[in-house]
Z-matrix of the N, CA and C atoms (Angstrom, degrees):
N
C 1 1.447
C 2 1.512 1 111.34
N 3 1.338 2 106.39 1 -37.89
C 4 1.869 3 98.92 2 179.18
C 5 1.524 4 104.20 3 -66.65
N 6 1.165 5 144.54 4 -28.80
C 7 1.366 6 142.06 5 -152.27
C 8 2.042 7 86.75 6 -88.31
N 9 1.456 8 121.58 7 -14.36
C 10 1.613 9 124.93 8 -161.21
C 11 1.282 10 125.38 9 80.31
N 12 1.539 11 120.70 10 13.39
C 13 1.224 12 113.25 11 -130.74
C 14 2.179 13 77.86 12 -84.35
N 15 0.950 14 120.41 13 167.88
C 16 1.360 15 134.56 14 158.52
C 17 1.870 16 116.42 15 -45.25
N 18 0.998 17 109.42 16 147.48
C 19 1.576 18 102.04 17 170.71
C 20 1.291 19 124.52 18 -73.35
N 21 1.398 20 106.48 19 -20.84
C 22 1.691 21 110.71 20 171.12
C 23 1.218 22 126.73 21 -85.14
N 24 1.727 23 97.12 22 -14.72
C 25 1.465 24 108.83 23 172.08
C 26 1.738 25 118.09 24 -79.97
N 27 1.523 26 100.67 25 -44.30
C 28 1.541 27 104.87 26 149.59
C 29 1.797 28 136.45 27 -20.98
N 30 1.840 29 87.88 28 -76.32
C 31 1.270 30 96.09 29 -168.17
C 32 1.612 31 86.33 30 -67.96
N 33 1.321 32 141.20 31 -82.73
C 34 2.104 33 136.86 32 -157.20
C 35 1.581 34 89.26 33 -24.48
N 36 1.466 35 128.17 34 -58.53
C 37 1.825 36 120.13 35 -156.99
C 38 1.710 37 92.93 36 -61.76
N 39 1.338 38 116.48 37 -39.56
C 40 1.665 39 119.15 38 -170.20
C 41 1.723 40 102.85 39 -58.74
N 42 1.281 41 110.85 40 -65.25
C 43 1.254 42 106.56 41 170.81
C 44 1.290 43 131.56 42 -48.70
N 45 1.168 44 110.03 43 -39.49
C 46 1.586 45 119.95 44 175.39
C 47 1.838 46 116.69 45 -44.29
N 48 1.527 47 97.40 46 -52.26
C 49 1.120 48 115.42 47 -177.53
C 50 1.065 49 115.95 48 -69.32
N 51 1.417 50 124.50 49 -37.97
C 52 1.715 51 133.35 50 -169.90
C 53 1.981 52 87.17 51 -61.17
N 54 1.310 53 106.63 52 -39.18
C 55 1.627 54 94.42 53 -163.45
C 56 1.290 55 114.44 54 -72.21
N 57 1.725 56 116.73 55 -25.72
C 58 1.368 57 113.18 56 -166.22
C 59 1.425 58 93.13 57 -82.72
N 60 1.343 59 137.83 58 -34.06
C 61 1.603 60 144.38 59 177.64
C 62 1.620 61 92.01 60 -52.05
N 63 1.260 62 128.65 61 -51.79
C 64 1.603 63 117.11 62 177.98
C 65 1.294 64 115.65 63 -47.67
N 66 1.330 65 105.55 64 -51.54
C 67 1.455 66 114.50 65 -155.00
C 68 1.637 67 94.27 66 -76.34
N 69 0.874 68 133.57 67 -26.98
C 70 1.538 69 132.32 68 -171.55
C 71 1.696 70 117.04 69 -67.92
N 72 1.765 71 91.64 70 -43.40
C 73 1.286 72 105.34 71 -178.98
C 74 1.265 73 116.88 72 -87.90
N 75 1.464 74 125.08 73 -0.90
C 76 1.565 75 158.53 74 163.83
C 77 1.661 76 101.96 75 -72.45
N 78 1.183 77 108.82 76 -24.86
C 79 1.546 78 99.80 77 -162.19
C 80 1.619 79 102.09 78 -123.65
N 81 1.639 80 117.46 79 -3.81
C 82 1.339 81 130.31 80 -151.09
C 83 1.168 82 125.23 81 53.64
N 84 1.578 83 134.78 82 39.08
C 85 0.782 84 118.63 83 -172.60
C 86 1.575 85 125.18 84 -98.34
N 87 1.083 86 154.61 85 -176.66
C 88 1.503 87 143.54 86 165.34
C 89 1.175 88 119.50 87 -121.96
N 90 1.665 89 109.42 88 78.05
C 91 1.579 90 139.36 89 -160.43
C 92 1.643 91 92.48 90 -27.32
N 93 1.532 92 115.61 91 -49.57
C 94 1.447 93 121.98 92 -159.15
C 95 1.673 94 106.63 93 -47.22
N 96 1.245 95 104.13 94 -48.45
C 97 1.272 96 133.42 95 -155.40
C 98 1.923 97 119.15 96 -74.95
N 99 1.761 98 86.48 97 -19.37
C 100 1.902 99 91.87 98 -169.32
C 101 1.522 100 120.88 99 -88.01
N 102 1.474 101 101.35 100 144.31
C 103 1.171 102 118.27 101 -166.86
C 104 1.786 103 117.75 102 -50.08
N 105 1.303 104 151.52 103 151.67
C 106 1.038 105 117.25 104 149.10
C 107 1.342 106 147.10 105 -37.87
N 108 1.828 107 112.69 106 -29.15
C 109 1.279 108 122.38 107 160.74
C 110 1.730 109 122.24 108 -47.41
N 111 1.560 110 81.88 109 -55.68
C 112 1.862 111 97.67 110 -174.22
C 113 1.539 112 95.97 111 -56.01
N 114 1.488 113 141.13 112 -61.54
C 115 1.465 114 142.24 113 -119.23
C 116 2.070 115 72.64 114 -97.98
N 117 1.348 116 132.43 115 -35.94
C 118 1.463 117 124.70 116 172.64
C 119 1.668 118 114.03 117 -57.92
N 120 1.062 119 99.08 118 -45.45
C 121 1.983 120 98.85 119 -168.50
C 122 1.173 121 93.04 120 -95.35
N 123 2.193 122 142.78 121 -11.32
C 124 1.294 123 118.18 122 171.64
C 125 1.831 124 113.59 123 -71.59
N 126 1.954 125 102.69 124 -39.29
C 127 1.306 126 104.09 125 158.62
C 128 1.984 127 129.08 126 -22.17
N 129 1.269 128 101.11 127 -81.77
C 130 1.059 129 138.17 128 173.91
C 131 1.193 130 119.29 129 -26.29
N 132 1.603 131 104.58 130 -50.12
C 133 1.281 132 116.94 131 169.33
C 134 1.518 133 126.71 132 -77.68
N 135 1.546 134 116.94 133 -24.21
C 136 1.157 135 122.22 134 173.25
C 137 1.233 136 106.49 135 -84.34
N 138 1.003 137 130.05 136 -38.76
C 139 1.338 138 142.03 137 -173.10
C 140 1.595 139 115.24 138 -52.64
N 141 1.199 140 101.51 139 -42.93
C 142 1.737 141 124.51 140 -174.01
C 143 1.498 142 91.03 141 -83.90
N 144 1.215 143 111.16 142 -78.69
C 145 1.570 144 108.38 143 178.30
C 146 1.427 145 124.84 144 6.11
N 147 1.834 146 84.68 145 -87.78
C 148 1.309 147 98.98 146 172.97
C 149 1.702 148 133.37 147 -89.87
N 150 1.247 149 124.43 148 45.76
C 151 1.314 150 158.72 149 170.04
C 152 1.839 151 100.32 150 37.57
N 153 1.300 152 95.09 151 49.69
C 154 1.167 153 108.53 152 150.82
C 155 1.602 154 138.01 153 -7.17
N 156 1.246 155 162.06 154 45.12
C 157 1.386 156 129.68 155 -168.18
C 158 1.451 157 119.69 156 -40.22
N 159 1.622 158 109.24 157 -164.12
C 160 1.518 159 111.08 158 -179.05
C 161 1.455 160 109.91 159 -67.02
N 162 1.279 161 97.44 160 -48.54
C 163 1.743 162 112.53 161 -174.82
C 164 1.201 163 112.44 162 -37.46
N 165 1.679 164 104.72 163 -73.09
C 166 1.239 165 117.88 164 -161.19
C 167 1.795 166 104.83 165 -60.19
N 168 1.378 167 112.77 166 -25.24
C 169 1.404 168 106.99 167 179.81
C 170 1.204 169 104.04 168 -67.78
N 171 1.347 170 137.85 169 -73.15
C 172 1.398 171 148.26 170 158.21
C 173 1.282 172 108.36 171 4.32
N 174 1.861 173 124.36 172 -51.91
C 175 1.509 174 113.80 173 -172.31
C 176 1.752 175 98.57 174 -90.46
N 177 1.082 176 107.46 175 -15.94
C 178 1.830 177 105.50 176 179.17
C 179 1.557 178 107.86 177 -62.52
N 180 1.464 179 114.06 178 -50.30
C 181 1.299 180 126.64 179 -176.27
C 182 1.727 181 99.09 180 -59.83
N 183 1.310 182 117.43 181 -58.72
C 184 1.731 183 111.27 182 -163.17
C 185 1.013 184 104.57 183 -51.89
N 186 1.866 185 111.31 184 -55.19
C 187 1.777 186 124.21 185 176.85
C 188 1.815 187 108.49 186 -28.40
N 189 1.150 188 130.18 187 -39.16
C 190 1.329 189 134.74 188 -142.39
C 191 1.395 190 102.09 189 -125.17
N 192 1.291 191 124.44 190 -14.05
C 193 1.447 192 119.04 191 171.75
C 194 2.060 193 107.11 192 -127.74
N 195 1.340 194 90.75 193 20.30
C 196 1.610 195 113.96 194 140.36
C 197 1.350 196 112.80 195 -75.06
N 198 1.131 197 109.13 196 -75.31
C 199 1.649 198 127.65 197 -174.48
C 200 1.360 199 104.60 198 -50.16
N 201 1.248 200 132.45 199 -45.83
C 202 1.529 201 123.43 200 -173.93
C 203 1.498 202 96.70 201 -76.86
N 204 1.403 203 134.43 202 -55.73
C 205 1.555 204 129.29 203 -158.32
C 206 1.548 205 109.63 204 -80.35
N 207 1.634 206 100.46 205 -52.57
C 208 1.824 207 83.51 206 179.39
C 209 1.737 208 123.89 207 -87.61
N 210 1.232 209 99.61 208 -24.18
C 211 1.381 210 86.23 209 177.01
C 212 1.571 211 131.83 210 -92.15
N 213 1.501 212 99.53 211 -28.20
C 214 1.532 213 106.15 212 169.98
C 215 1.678 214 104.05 213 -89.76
N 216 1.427 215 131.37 214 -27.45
C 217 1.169 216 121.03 215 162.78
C 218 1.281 217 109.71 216 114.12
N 219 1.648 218 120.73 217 0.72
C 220 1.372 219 135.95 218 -146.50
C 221 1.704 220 87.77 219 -99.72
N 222 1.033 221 125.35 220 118.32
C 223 1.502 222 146.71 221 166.58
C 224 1.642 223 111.01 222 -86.46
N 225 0.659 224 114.90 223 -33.05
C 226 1.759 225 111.60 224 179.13
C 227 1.832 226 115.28 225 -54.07
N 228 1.186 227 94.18 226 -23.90
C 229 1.244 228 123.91 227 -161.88
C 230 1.833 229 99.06 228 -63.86
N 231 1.399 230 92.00 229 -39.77
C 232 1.850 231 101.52 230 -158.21
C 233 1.431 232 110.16 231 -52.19
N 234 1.583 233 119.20 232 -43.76
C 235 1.445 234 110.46 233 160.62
C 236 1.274 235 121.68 234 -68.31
N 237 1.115 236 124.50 235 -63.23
C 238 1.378 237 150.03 236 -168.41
C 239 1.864 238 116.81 237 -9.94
N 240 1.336 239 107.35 238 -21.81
C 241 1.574 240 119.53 239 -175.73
C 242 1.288 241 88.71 240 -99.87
N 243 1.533 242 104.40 241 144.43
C 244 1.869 243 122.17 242 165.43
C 245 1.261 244 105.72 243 -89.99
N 246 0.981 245 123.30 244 121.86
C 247 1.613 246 131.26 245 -178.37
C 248 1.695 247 104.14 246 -82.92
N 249 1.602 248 139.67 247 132.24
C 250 0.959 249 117.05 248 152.89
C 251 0.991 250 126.42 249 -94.42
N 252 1.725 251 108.12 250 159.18
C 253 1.522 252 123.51 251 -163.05
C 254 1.752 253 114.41 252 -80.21
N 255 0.934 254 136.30 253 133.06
C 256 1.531 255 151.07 254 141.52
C 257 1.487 256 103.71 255 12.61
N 258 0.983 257 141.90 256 117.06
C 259 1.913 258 147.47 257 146.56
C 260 1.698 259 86.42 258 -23.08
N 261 1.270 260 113.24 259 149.33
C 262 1.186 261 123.78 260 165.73
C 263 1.633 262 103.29 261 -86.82
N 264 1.401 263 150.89 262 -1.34
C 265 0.879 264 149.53 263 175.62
C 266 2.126 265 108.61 264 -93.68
N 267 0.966 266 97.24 265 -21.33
C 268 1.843 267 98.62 266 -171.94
C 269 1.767 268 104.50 267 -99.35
N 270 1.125 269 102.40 268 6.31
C 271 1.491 270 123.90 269 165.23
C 272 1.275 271 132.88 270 -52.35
């Protein structure tokens, strides 16, 4: 809410996150602990997994590089995710 974000924008980043926290602890991982590489290909992997669209990837990624930049404070982070690109058809 301090950032303004919408409540729906809230709760999708909340959810988003609850899943990558699954998948971490699905995989053993120690979300705290992952590399920018790892927190890119753990995305990626959930993302694909679960057949994701663009969108929904888009709010998985913000959800998750929330958590690394504002709350742990970790800035490296801000590039560090591959964003995917647009269908060449919704263009």
């Amino acid at each position: 809410r301090s950032a303004n974000y919408s409540m729906n924008t809230i709760q999708n980043y909340f959810n988003c996150f609850l899943q990558f926290c699954y998948y971490c602890q699905l995989k053993g991982f120690e979300k705290n602990d992952l590399s920018c590489d790892q927190v890119n290909r753990s995305v990626l992997e959930l993302s694909t997994r679960n057949g994701y669209g663009i969108s929904m990837r888009h709010s998985l990624i913000n959800a998750v590089l929330y958590y690394y930049k504002v709350v742990l404070g970790r800035l490296e982070y801000r590039n560090g995710i591959i964003r995917p690109k647009k269908d060449q058809e919704h263009r």
